[in-house]
N, C-alpha and C positions, 0 to 999 in steps of 0.2 A: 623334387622337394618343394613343401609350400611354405610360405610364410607364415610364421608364428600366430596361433589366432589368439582373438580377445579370449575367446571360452575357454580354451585352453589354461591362460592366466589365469582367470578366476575359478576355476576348479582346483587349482594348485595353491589359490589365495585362501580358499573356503577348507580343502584340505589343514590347510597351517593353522589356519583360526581355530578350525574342530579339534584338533589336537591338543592346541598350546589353552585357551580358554578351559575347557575342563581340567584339564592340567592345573591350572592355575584356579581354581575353584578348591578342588578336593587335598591340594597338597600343597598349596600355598604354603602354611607355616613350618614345614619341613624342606623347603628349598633354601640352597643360598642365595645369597642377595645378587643380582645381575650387575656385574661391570659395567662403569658407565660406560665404554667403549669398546662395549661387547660387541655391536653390528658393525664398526669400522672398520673392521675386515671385507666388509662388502662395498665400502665405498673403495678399499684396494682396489679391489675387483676392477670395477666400476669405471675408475680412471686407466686399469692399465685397456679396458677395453675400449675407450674414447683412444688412448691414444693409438690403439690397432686399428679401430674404424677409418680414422684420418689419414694414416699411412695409407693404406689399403685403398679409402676413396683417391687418393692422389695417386698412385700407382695404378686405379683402372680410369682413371682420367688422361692420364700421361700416358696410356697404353704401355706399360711398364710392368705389366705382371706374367714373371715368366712361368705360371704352372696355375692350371686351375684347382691343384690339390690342397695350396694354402689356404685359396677362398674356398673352399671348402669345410675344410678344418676351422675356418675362422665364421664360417656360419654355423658349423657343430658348437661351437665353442657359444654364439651368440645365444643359442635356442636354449642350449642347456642351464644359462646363465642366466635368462630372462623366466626360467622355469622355477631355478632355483630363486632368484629374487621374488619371486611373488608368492613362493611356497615361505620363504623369509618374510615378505609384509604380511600375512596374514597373520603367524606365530605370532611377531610384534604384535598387530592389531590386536590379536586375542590378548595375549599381556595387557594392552591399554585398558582394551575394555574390561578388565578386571582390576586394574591396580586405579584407573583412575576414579572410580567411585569410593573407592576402598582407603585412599590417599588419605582421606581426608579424617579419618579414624584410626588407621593403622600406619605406626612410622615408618614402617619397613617400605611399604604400599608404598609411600611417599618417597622413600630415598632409593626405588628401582625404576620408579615412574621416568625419571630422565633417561634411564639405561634406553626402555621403551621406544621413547621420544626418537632416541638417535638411532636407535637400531631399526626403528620404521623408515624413516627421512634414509638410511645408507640402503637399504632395499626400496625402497623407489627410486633410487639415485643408479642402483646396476641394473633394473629393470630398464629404465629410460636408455640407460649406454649398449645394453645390449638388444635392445631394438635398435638402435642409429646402427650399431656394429652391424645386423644382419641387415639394414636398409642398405648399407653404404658396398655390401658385397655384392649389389644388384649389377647386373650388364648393363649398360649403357642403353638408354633409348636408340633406333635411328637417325631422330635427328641430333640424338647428342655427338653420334659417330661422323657427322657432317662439321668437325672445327668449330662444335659448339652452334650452328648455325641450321635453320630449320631449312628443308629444303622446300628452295621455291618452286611452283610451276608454274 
């Protein structure tokens, strides 16, 4: 298994945007209005996944993890979540780039523009944690397995 690549995210981000942009082009005034705390569900996410990263780096630091199937599961969980968060900023982005020009003529434009705002900022917010979450399930360096201490010769 590799780590997550940049291409990867931005193919998922460019996906989102092509979707949610036309979307929001052609059917704008037949959508409802977006929840201002429509994306906050992704900063759920987000935090329940920092607080898994933390556990997890202190338990392969303290040599304290008894199964390599959790850290697994918890790097399934990372990839999949860092997929979905940028597949999530693009949609948002594609909304921005529609509503914020639009803002300024249309009231609607303007009272979903914050929805936007925050649903971009909560997908970059689970993107960022579920990279740390799959960084933090890495195996230790050699000289990390030395008490912290680089080994001398």
């Amino acid at each position: 298994m590799h780590f997550t690549r940049a291409r990867d995210l931005l193919v998922a981000g460019v996906i989102g945007f092509g979707v949610t942009f036309p979307l929001f082009r052609v059917a704008f005034g037949s959508l409802p209005t977006l929840p201002t705390l429509a994306g906050a569900t992704l900063l759920v996410l987000a935090a329940g996944e920092l607080a898994l990263a933390f556990a997890i780096r202190s338990r392969i630091a303290s040599r304290r993890v008894v199964t390599g199937v959790g850290i697994a599961r918890a790097v399934a969980l990372a990839k999949a979540s860092s997929l979905l968060g940028s597949l999530m900023l693009g949609a948002w982005l594609g909304a921005l780039a529609y509503l914020g020009p639009q803002s300024g003529e249309i009231i609607a434009a303007a009272n979903d523009l914050p929805a936007a705002v925050i649903g971009a900022c909560c997908a970059a917010a689970l993107i960022g944690a579920a990279l740390w979450l799959e960084h933090s399930c890495r195996a230790p360096d050699n000289s990390d397995r030395d008490n912290g201490r680089a080994p001398t010769d």
